[in-house]
C-alpha positions as CSV (number, residue, x, y, z in Angstrom):
1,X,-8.6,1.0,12.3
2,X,-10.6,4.4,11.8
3,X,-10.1,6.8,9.4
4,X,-9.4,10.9,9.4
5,X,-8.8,12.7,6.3
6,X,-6.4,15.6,6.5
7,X,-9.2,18.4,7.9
8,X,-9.5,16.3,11.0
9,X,-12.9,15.0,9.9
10,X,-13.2,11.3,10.7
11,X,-14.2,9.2,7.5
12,X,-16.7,6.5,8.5
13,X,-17.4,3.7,6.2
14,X,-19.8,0.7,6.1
15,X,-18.3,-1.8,8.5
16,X,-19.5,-5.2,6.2
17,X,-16.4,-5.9,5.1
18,X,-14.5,-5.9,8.8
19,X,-17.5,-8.2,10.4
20,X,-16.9,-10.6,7.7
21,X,-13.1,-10.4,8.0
22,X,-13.4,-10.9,12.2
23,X,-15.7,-13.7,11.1
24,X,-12.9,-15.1,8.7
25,X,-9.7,-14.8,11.4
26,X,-11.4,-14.8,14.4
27,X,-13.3,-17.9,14.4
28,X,-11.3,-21.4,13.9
29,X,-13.7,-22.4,10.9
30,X,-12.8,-19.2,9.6
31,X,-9.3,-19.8,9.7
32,X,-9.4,-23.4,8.1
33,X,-10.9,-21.6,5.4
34,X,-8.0,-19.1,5.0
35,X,-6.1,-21.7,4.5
36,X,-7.3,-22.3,1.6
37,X,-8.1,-19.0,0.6
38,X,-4.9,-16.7,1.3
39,X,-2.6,-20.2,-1.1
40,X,-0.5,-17.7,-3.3
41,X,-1.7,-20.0,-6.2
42,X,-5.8,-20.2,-5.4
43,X,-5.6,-16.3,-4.6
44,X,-3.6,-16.1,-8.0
45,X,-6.3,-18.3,-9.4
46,X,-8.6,-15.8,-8.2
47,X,-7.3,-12.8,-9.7
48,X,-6.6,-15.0,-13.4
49,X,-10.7,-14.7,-13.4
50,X,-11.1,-11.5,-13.0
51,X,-9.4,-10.4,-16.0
52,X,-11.4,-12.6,-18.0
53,X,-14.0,-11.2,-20.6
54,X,-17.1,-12.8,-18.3
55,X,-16.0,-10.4,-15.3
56,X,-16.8,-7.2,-16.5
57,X,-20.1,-8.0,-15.4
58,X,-19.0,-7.5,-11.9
59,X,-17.6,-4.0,-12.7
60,X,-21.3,-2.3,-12.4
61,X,-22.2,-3.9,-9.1
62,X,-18.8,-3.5,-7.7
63,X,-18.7,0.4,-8.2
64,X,-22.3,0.6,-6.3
65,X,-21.5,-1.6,-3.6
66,X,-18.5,0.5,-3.1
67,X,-19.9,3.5,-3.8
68,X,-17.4,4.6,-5.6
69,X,-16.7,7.9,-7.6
70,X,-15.8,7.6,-11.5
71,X,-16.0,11.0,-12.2
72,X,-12.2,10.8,-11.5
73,X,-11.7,8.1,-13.9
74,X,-11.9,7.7,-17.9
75,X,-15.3,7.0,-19.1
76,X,-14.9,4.0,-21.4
77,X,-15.9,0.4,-21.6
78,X,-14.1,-2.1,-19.7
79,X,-12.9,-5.4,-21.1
80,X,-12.3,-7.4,-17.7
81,X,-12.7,-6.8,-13.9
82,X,-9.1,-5.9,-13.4
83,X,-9.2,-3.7,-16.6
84,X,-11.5,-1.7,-14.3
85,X,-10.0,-2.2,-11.3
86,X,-6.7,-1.2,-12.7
87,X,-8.5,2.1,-14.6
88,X,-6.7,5.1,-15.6
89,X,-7.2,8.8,-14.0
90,X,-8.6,11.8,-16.3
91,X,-5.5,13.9,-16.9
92,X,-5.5,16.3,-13.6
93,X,-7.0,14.5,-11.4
94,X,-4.1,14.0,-9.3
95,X,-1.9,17.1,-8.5
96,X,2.4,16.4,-8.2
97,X,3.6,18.4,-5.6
98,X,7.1,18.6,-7.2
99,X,8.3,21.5,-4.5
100,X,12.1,19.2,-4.1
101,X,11.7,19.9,-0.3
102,X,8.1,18.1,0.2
103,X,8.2,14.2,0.4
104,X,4.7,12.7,-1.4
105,X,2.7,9.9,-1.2
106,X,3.2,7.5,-3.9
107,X,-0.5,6.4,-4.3
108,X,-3.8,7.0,-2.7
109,X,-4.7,4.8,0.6
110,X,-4.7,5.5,3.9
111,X,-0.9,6.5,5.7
112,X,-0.1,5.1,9.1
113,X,3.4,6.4,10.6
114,X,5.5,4.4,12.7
115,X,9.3,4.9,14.0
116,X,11.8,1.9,13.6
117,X,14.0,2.0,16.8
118,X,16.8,0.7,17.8
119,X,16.7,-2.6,17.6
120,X,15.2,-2.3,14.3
121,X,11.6,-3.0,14.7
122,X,8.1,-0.9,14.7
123,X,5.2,-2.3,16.1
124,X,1.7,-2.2,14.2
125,X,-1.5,-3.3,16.4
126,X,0.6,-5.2,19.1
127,X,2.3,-6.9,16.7
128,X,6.4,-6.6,16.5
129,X,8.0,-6.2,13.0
130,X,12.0,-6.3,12.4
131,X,13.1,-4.9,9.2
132,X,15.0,-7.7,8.5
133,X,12.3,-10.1,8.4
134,X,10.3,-7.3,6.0
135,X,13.0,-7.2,3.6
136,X,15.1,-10.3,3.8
137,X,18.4,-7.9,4.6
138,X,20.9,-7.7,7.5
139,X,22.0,-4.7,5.9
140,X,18.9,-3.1,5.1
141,X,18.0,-3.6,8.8
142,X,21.0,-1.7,9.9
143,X,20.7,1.2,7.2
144,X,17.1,2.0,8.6
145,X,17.7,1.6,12.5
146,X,16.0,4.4,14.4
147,X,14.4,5.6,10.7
148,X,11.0,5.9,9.7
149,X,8.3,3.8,8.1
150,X,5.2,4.9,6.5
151,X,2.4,2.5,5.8
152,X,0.0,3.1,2.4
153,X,-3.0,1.2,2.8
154,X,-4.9,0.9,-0.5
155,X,-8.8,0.2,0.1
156,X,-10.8,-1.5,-3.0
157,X,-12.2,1.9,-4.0
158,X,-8.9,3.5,-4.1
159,X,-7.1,4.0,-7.6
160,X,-4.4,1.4,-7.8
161,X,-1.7,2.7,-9.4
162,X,1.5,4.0,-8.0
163,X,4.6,6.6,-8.7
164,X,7.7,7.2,-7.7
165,X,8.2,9.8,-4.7
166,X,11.5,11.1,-6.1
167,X,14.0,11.6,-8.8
168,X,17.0,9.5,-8.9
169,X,17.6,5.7,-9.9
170,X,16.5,2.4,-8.2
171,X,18.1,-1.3,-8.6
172,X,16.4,-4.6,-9.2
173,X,13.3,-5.2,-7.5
174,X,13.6,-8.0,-5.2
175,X,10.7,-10.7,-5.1
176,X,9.8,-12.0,-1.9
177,X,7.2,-15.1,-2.0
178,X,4.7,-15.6,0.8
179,X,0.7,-16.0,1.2
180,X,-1.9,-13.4,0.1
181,X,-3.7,-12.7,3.8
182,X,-5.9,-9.2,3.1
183,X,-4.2,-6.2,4.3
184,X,-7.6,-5.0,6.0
185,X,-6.4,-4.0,10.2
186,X,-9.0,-6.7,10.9
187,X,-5.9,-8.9,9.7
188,X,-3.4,-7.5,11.8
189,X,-5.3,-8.9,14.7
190,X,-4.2,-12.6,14.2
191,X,-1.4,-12.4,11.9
192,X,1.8,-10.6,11.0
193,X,0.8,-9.6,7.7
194,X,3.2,-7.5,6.1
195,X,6.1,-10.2,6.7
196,X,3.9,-12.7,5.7
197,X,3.0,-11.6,2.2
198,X,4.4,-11.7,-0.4
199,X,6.0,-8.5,-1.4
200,X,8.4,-6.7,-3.6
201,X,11.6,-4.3,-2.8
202,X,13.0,-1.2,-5.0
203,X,15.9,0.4,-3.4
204,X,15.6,4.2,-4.5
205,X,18.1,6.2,-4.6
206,X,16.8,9.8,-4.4
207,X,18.1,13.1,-4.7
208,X,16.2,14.3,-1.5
209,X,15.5,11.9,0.7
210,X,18.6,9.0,0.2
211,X,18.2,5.5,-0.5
212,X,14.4,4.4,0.3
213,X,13.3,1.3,0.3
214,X,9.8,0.8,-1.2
215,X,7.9,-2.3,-0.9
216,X,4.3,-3.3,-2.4
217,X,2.7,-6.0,-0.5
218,X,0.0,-8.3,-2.5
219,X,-2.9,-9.2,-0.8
220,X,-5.9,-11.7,-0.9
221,X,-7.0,-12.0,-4.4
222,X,-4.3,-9.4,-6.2
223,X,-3.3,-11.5,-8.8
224,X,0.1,-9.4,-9.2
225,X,2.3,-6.6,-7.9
226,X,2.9,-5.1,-11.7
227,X,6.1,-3.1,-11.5
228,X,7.2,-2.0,-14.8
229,X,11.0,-1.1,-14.4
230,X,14.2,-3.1,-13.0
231,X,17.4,-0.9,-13.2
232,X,15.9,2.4,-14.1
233,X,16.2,6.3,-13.9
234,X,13.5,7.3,-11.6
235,X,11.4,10.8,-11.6
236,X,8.8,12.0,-9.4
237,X,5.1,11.8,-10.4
238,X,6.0,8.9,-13.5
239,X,3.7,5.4,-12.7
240,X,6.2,2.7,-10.9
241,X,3.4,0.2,-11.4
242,X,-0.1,-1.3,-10.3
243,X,-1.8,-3.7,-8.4
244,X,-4.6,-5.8,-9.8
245,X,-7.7,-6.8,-7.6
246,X,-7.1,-6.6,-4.3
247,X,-6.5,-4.0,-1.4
248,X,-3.2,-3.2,-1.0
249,X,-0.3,-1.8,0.8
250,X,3.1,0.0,0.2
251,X,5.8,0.4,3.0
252,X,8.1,3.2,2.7
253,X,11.3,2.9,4.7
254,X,13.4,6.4,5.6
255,X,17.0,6.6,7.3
256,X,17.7,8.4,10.4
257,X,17.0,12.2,10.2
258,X,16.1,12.0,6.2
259,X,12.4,13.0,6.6
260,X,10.0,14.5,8.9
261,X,6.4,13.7,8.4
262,X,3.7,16.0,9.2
263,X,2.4,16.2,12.3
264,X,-1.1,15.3,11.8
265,X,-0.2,11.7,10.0
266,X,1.6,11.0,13.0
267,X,-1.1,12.0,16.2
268,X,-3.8,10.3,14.1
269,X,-1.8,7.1,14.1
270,X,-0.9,7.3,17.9
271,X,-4.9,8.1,18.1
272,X,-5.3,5.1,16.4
273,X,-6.7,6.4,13.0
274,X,-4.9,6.1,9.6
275,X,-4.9,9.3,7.2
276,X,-6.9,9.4,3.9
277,X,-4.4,10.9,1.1
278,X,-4.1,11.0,-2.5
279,X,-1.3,10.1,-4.8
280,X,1.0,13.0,-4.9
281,X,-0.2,14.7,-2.1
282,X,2.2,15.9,0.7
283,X,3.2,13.7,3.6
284,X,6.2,15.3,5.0
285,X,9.2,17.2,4.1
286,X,13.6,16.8,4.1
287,X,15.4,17.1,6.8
288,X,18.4,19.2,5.7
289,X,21.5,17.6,7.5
């Protein structure tokens, strides 16, 4: 899937990555391969090395190959590969918008929009999700019939923490095990992804937009979905958590006439394009019943 950020201006990046990936799914040696490769525990395995000492040596090559811009970033030395890859921000490098009305994203990526109708699915790519099989709840599929979901797509150079959207509380997240396919759009080709993952649910009871469900999906070689809180107060802009290596994803689920996101989020995913957007940055507003 292409990429616009929010002037309009399409974002192009080096296509390595996706030729490999096409390579990986689309061919059947590929895919005896991924059989391997997407095991929770060999992915896991993965991500255990990359927070050793000896991995920092792939932190310099990493940021070049990826281009990436660390003038966002505290300057310090890193003692692991995920130390890096889970790196803090300068203070004010990312701007709250804490305007009660305005609904933001809880992390950078890159926001796809899709509507859950009424028989409580969306489709993403041809391929047919149901709530329930997302969550693993009969009643969570009925609360969000003919709601919204929005779809956070974190890329490797993105920064991979996360925050709450809201004030309010949120219960006990719910772990759901699964297999660790990347969450690259190459993926959704061949495979349902997002209810193959595994993934982890927060219910959130905010004060603006009602109860949202929130869901991190791990990918190949994250090694974990770090949330921080079970039970918890919750307030807009405070971390929720992190992912370690990996690109990653976070579903946001809306009821029925609680939201309306902005228009341009939702053309560029009927255009086909996801929207580049930074943690805290607006993605829609409350719809005032």
């Amino acid at each position: 899937m292409h990429c616009k950020d929010r002037n309009g201006r399409v974002i192009h990046k080096d296509n390595g990555q996706d030729n490999f990936l096409k390579g990986l799914y689309g061919t059947a040696l590929g895919r005896k391969f991924l059989k391997i490769l997407i095991n929770p525990t060999i992915s896991r395995l993965g991500g255990a090395l990359l927070s050793t000492k000896m991995s920092s040596l792939l932190v310099k090559p990493f940021i070049k190959a990826n281009n990436i811009d660390m003038s966002d970033y505290t300057e310090r030395a890193y003692v692991s590969f995920n130390d890096f890859f889970t790196r803090d921000l300068k203070p004010g490098k990312r701007f709250i918008n804490r305007d009660k009305e305005v609904l933001i994203s809880p992390s950078d990526g890159r926001v796809s929009v899709y509507e859950i109708d009424d028989n409580m699915t969306f489709n993403i790519k041809d391929s047919y999700y149901t709530i329930e099989s997302l969550t693993h709840s009969k009643k969570a599929a009925n609360y969000y019939k003919g709601g919204t979901c929005v779809i956070i797509r974190l890329c490797v150079d993105n920064y991979h923490r996360y925050c709450y959207i809201d004030n309010g509380y949120k219960t006990t997240n719910k772990f759901i095990e699964g297999v660790l396919h990347t969450v690259n759009p190459v993926a959704c080709e061949y495979y349902d992804i997002y209810k193959e993952n595994s993934r982890e649910c927060s219910l959130l009871h905010t004060e603006n937009f009602g109860k949202v469900m929130q869901i991190e999906v791990g990918a190949l070689m994250v090694g974990k979905i770090v949330n921080y809180n079970q039970v918890a107060c919750i307030h807009r802009g405070d971390e929720k958590g992190k992912f370690e290596f990996g690109g990653s994803t976070i579903v946001l689920l809306f009821k029925k006439d609680t939201v309306e996101i902005d228009d341009d989020l939702i053309e560029n995913t009927k255009n086909g394009y996801e929207t580049a957007v930074k943690m805290g940055e607006r993605i829609g507003k409350q719809i005032f019943s």
